[in-house]
C-alpha positions as CSV (number, residue, x, y, z in Angstrom):
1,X,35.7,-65.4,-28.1
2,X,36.8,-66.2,-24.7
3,X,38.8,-62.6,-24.4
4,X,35.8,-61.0,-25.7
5,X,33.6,-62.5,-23.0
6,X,37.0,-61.6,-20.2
7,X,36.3,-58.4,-21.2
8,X,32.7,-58.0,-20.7
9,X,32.9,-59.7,-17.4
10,X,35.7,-57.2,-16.4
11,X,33.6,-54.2,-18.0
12,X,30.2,-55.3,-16.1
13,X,32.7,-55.5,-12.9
14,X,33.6,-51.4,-13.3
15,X,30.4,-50.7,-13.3
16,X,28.7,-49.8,-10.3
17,X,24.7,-50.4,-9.8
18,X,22.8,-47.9,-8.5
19,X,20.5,-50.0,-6.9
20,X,20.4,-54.2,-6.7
21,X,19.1,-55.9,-9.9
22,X,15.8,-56.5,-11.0
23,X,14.8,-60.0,-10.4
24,X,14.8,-62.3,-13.7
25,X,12.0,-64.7,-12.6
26,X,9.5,-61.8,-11.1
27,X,5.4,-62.6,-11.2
28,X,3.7,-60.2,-12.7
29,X,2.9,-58.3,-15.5
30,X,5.3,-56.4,-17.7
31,X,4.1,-53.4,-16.2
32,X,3.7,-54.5,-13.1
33,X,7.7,-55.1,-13.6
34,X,8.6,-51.5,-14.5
35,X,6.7,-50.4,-11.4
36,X,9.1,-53.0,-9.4
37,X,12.0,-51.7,-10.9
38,X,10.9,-48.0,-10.6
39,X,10.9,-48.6,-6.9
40,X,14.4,-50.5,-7.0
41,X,15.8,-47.2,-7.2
42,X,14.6,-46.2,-3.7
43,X,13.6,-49.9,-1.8
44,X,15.0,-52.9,-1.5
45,X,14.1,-56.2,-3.6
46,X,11.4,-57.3,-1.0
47,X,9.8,-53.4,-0.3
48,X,9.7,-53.2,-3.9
49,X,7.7,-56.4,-4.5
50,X,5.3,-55.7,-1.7
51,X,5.0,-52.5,-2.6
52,X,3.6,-53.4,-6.1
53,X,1.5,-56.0,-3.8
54,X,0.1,-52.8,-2.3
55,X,-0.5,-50.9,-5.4
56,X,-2.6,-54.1,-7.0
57,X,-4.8,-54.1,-4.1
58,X,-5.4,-50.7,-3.4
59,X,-6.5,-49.4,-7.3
60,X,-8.8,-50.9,-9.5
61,X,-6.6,-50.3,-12.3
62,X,-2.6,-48.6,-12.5
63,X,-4.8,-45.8,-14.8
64,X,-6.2,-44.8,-11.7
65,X,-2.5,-44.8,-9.4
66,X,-1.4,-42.6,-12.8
67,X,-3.7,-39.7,-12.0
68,X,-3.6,-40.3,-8.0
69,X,-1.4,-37.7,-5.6
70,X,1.9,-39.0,-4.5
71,X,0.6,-39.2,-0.6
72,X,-1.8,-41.8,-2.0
73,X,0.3,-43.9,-3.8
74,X,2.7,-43.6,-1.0
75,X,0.0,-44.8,1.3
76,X,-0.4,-47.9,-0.5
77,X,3.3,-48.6,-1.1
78,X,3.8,-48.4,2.3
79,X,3.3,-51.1,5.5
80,X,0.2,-50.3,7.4
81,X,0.3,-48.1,10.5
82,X,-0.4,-44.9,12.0
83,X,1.0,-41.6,11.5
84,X,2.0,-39.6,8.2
85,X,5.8,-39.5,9.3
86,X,6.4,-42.9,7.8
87,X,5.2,-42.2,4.3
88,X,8.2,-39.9,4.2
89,X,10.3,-42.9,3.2
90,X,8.3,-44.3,0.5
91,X,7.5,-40.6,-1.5
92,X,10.3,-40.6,-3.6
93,X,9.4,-44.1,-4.7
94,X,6.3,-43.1,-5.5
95,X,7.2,-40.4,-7.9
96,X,9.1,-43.1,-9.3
97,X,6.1,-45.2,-10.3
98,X,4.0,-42.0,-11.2
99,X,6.4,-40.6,-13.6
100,X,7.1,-44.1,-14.9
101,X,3.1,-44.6,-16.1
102,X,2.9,-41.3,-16.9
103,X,6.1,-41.8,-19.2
104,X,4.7,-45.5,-20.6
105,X,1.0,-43.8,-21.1
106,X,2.5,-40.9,-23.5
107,X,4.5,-43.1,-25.6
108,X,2.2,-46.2,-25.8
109,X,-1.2,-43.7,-25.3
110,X,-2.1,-46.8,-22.9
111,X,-1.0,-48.8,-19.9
112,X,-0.8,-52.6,-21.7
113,X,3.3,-53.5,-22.1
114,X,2.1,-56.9,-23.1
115,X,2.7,-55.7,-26.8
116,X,6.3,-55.8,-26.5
117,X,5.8,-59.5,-26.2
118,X,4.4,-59.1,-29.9
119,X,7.2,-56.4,-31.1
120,X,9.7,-56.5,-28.2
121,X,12.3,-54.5,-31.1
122,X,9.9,-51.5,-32.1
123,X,8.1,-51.1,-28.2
124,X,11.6,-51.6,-26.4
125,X,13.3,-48.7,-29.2
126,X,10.5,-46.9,-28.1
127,X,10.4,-47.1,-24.2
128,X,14.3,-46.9,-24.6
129,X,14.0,-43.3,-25.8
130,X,11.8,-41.9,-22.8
131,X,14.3,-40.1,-20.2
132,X,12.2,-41.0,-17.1
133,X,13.1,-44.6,-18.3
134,X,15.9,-45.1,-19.8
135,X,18.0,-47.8,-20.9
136,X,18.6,-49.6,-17.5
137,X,14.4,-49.9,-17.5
138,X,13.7,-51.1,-20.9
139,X,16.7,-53.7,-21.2
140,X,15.1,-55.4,-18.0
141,X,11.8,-55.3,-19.6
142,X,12.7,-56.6,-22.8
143,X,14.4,-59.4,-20.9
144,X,11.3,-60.4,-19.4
145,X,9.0,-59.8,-22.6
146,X,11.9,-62.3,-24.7
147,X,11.7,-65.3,-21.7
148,X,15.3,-64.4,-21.1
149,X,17.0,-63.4,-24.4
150,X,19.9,-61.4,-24.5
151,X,18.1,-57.5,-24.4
152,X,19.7,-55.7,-27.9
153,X,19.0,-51.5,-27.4
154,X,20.6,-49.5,-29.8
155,X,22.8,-47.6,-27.1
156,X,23.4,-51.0,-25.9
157,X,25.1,-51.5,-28.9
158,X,26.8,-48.4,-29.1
159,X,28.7,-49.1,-25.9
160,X,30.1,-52.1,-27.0
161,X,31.0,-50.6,-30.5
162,X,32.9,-48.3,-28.8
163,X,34.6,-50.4,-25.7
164,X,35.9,-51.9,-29.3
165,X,34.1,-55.6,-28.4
166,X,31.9,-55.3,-31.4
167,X,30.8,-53.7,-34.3
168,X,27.8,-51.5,-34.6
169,X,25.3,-52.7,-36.3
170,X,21.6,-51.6,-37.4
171,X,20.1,-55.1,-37.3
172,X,18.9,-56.8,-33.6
173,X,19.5,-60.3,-34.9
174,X,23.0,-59.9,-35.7
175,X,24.0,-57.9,-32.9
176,X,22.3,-60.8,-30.8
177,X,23.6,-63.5,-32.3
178,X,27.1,-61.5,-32.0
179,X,26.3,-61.4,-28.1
180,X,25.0,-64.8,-27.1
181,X,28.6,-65.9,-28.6
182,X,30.5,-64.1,-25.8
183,X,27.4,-63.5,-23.1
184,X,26.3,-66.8,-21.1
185,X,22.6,-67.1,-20.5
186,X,23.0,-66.3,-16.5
187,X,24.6,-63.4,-16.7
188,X,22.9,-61.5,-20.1
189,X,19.9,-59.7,-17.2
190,X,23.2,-58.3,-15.5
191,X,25.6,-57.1,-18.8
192,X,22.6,-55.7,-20.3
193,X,21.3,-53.5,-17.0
194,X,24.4,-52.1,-16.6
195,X,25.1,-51.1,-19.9
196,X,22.1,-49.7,-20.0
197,X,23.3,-47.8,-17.0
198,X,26.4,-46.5,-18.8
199,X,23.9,-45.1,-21.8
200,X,21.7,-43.5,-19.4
201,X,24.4,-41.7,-17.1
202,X,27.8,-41.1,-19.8
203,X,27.5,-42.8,-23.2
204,X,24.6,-40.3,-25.5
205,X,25.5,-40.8,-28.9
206,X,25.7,-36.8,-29.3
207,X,27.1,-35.2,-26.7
208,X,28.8,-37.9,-23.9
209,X,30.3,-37.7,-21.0
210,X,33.3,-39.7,-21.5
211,X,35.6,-38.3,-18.5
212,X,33.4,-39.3,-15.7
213,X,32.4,-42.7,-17.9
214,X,33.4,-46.1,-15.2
215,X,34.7,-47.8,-18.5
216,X,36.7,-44.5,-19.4
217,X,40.3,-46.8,-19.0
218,X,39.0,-49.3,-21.1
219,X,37.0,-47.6,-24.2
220,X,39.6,-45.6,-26.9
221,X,36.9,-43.8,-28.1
222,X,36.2,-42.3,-24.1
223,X,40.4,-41.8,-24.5
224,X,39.7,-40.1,-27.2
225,X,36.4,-37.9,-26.3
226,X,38.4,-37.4,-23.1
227,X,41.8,-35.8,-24.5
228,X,39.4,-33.6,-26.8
229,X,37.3,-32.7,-23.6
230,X,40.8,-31.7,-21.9
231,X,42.1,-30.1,-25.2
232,X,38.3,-27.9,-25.3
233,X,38.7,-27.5,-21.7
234,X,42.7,-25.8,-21.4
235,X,41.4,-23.5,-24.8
236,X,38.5,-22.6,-22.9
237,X,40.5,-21.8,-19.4
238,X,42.7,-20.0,-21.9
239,X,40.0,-18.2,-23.7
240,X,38.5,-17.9,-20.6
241,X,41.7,-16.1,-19.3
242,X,41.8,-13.9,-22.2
243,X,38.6,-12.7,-21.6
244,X,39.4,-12.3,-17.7
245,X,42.3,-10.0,-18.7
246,X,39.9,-8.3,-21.1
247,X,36.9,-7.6,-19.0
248,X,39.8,-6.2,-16.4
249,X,40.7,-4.0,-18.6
250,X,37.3,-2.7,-19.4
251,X,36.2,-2.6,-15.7
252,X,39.7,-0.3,-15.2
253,X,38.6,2.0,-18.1
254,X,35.0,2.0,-16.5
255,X,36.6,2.2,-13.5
256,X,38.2,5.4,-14.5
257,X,35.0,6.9,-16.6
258,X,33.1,6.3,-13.7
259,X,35.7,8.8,-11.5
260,X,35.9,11.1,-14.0
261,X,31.9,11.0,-14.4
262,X,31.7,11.2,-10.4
263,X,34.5,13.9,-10.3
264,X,32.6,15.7,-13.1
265,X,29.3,15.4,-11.2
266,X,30.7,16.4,-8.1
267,X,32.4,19.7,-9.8
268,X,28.8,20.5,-10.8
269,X,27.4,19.5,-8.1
270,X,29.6,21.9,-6.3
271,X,29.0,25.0,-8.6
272,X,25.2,24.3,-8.4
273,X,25.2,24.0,-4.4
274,X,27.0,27.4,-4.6
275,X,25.0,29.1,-7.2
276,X,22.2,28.0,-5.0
277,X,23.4,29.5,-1.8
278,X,24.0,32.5,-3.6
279,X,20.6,33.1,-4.8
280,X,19.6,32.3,-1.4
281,X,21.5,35.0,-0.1
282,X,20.2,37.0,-2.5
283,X,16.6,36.0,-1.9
284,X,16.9,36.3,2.4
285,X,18.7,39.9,1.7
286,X,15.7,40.8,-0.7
287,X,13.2,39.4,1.5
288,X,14.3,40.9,4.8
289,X,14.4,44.7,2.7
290,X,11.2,43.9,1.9
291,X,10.5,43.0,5.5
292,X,11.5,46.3,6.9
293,X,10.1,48.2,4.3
294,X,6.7,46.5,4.8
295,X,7.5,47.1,8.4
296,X,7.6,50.7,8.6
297,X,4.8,50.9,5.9
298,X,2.3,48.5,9.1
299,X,3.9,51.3,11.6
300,X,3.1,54.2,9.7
301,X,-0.4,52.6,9.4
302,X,-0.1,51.8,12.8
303,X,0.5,55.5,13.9
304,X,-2.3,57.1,11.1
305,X,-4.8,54.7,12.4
306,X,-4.1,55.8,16.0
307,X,-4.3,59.5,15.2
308,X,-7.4,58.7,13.6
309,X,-8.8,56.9,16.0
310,X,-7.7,59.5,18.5
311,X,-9.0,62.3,16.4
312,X,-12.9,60.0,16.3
313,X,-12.5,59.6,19.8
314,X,-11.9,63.5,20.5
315,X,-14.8,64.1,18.0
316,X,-17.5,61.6,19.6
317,X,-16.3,63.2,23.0
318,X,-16.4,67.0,22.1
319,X,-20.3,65.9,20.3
320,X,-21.2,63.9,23.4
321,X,-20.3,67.3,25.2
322,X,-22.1,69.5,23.0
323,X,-25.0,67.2,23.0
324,X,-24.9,66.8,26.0
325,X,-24.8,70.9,26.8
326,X,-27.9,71.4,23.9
327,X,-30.0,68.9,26.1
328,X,-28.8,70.7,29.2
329,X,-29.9,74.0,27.6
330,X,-33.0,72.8,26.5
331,X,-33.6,71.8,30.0
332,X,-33.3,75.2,31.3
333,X,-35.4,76.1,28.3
334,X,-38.5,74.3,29.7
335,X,-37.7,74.3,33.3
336,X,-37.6,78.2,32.8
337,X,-41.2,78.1,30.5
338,X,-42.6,75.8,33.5
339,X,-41.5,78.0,36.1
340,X,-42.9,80.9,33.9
341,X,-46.0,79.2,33.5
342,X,-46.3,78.9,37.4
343,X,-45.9,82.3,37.8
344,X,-48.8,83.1,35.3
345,X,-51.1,80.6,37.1
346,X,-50.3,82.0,40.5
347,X,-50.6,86.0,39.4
348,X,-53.7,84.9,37.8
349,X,-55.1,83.2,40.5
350,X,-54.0,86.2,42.5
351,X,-55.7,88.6,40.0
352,X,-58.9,86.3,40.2
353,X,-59.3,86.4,43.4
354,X,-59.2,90.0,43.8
355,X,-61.7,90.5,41.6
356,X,-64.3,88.2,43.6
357,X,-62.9,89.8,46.3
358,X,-63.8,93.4,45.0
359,X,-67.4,92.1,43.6
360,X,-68.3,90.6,46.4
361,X,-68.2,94.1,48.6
362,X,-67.6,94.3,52.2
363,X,-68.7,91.7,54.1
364,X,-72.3,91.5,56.4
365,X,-73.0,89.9,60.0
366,X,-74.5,87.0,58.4
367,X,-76.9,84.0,60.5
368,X,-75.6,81.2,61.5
369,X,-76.7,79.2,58.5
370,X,-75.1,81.8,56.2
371,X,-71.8,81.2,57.7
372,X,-71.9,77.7,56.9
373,X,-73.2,78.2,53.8
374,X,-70.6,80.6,52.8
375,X,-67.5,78.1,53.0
376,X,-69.4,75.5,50.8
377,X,-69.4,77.8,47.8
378,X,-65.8,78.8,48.5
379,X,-64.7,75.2,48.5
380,X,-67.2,74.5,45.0
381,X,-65.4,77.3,43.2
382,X,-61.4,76.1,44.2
383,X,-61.6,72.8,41.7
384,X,-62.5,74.9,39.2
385,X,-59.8,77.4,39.5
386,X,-57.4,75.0,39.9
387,X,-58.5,72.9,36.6
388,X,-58.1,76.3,35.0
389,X,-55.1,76.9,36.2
390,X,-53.9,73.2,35.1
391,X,-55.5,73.9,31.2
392,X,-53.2,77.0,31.0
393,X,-50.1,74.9,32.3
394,X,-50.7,72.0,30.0
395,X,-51.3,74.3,26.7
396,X,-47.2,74.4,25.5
397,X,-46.5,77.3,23.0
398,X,-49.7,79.1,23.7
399,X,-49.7,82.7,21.7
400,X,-52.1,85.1,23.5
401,X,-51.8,84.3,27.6
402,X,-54.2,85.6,29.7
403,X,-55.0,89.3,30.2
404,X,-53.3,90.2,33.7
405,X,-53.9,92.9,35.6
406,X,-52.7,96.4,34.0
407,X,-51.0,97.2,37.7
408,X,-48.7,94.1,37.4
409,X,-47.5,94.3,33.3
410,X,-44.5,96.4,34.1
411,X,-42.7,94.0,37.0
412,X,-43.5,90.9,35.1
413,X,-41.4,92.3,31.6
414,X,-38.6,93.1,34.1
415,X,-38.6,89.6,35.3
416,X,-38.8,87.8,31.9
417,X,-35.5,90.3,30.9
418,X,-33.8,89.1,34.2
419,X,-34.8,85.3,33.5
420,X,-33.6,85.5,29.6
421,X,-30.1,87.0,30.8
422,X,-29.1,84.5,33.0
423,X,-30.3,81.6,31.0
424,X,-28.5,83.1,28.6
425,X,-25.1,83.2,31.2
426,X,-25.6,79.5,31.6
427,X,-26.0,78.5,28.3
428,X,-22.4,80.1,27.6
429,X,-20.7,78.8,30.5
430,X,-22.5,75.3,29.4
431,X,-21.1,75.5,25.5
432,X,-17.6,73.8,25.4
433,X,-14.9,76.0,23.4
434,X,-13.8,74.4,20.4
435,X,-9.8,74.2,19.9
C-alpha cells in the first residue's frame, strides 16, 4: 500500500497546477465555491474571495450576475475606484463566473448546488460532464459537498486505472474505499484536483492526448497510446509524402496542360488578331473608295448646284432688266400721253381763245368804267378754262378728244408720227438682247 501511495505522491508531484488550489475550509455556498474557483483561474486566493464578496453584495441573486454583461460583473469583482482601465484585469475572470452559472443553470435548470449534498454521485457525474467545468471544478466541489471525503469522478478513476495504481471500477464506494487505503485525509483536495486536471487537458476516454500527458513516463497505457500516435504519425508523414509526390505530379501535368492551353490560346489568339486586322484593312480600303466616290458625287453636286444657281441668278438679273425696261417703257408711254395731253389743252386753249377773240369784233374806245369792267370778266372766265382744261387732262383713255381747229389737224398727225417713232427708238435701245 505504501508504494501505491509513493506513487501517487510522485504522480500529484508531475503535475503542474494551473492556478493555486482551491481552499478546503472556504465559507460559503457550494456555488458560491465554484464561482471562487472559477476566478482561481485568473486571481489569486484573496482576489478570488473578495471578489465573490463583491458579487454577494452587488446582486440580489447569482440568477441576476448570470444574465448581467461582463463590464458589470467585472465592476463588482473588482476593488473600488475610478476609471474603466482597471476592469481590464478582472474581465476574463468574469467570463469565468458567467460561463460557469450559465454552464450549472443548463444542466441543473437552476442555481441551488446544495443538492449535491443529497446526491453528491449523480450531481457531481453530472457537473463532471460540462466542458466549461470540468473535472478539476467538480472534484473540488464534491469535496466540499462530502465534508472532506475523498472526491471519486469517473475520469478520476480512469487515470488511475491506467497509471496501473488501480482497477477500474463502476461502483463509487469501492473505488473510494480503494483510495482512502493509499490517499491520507490532507492530501485527497490536492490528488483529486490534479487528476482532475489530467482528465480535463490529456486523459478523454476516446480520443487522449497521451504524448503531451505530465504522467506520460509513468502510465503504460500513455507508452502505449504514444508509440501508436508516433506509428499513425510516421504513416501519415509517409502518406502524406506520397501524396506530396502525387499532387507534384499532377500540378507538372497541369503545369503542362495549362502551357499547351496558353500556347493554344495564344496561337488563336494570334490568327484572330490577324484575321481581324485583315478585315480592317479591308474595311478602311472599302471605306475610303467609298469616301472618294461619295466625294466626287458632293463635287459634282457641288458644281450642278453652282451652275444652277448661276443660271437663277442670270435669270432674276436678265427679268429684273427686262422689268425693269417694260416699266421704263411704260414710263415713256404716259409721260408721252401727258405731254400729248398738254399739247391738246394748250392748242385748245389757243383755239378758244381765238374764237372769243373773233366773236368779240374789233375793239371800241370804251369809258373809263368799261375799261375796268372789261378785265373783271377776263379774269371770271380764266378759272373756268383752266378747270376745263384740268377735266380733259385727268380723263385717261378718253376716245373722242376735242374738235380742234380744221387749220391745225394736219401738223398735229405729223407730230403724233414723229413722237411714236422715237418712242419706238427708245423702247429698242431700252430691250436687253437675249443670248
Amino acid at each position: 500500500m505504501s508504494k501505491k501511495s509513493d506513487i501517487i505522491k510522485k504522480l500529484v508531484k508531475e503535475i503542474k497546477l494551473p492556478h493555486d488550489l482551491p481552499s478546503s475550509d472556504f465559507k460559503g455556498t457550494l456555488l458560491e465555491a465554484g464561482m471562487f474557483a472559477a476566478l482561481l483561474g485568473h486571481l489569486t486566493p484573496n482576489q478570488s474571495t473578495s471578489g465573490v464578496n463583491g458579487l454577494r453584495k452587488a446582486f440580489e441573486d447569482y440568477n441576476e450576475t448570470r444574465v448581467s454583461q461582463y463590464q458589470e460583473i467585472a465592476e463588482a469583482i473588482a476593488p473600488k475606484g475610478k476609471g474603466l482601465t482597471r476592469l481590464n484585469k478582472y474581465l476574463p475572470g468574469a467570463r469565468s463566473v458567467k460561463d460557469f452559472l450559465q454552464a450549472v443553470f443548463q444542466e441543473t435548470h437552476g442555481l441551488d448546488l446544495e443538492t449535491m449534498k443529497e446526491d453528491p454521485v449523480a450531481v457531481g457525474r453530472a457537473i463532471s460532464s460540462v466542458p466549461t467545468l470540468g473535472a478539476a471544478l467538480a472534484s473540488y466541489l464534491l469535496f466540499l459537498a462530502e465534508e472532506g471525503q475523498m472526491p471519486v469522478l469517473s475520469g478520476s478513476v480512469r487515470v488511475l486505472d491506467r497509471l496501473g495504481v488501480m482497477t477500474r471500477t463502476s461502483s463509487v464506494r469501492k473505488a473510494r474505499e480503494a483510495l482512502d487505503k493509499v490517499i491520507p485525509a490532507k492530501e485527497r483536495l490536492e490528488v483529486a484536483y490534479a487528476l482532475g486536471v489530467v482528465v480535463d487537458n490529456w486523459c478523454d476516454s476516446r480520443k487522449p492526448t497521451c504524448w503531451d500527458c505530465a504522467l506520460l513516463s509513468q502510465c503504460t497505457f500513455g507508452q502505449k497510446v504514444e508509440k501508436d500516435y508516433v506509428v499513425q504519425q510516421e504513416r501519415l508523414a509517409k502518406q502524406r509524402e506520397k501524396e506530396e509526390v502525387r499532387a507534384a505530379l499532377v500540378a507538372e501535368k497541369e503545369e503542362v496542360r495549362l502551357a499547351k492551353e496558353a500556347e493554344r490560346e495564344s496561337r488563336l489568339r494570334a490568327s484572330t488578331l490577324k484575321k481581324i486586322t485583315k478585315e480592317r484593312e479591308k474595311a478602311a480600303k472599302v471605306a475610303a473608295k467609298k469616301a472618294e466616290i461619295e466625294k466626287k458625287r458632293k463635287d459634282a453636286e457641288r458644281k450642278k448646284s453652282a451652275e444652277k444657281k448661276k443660271l437663277a441668278d442670270r435669270k432674276v438679273t436678265d427679268r429684273k432688266k427686262a422689268e425693269a425696261a417694260k416699266k421704263k417703257e411704260i414710263a415713256t408711254k404716259k409721260k408721252d400721253v401727258a405731254d400729248k395731253k398738254k399739247a391738246d389743252a394748250a392748242a385748245k386753249r389757243k383755239v378758244n381763245a381765238a374764237k372769243k377773240k373773233a366773236a368779240a369784233g374789233p375793239a371800241s374806245p370804251a369809258s373809263p368804267s368799261t375799261k375796268k369792267a372789261a378785265p373783271k370778266k377776263v379774269t371770271k372766265k380764266k378759272p373756268a378754262a383752266k378747270k376745263a382744261a384740268k377735266k380733259v387732262t385727268k380723263k385717261k383713255g378718253a376716245s373722242k378728244p376735242a374738235k380742234k381747229a380744221p387749220v391745225k389737224k394736219a401738223p398735229k398727225k405729223v407730230a403724233k408720227k414723229a413722237k411714236a417713232k422715237k418712242v419706238a427708238k427708245k423702247s429698242a435701245k431700252a430691250v436687253p438682247r437675249r443670248k
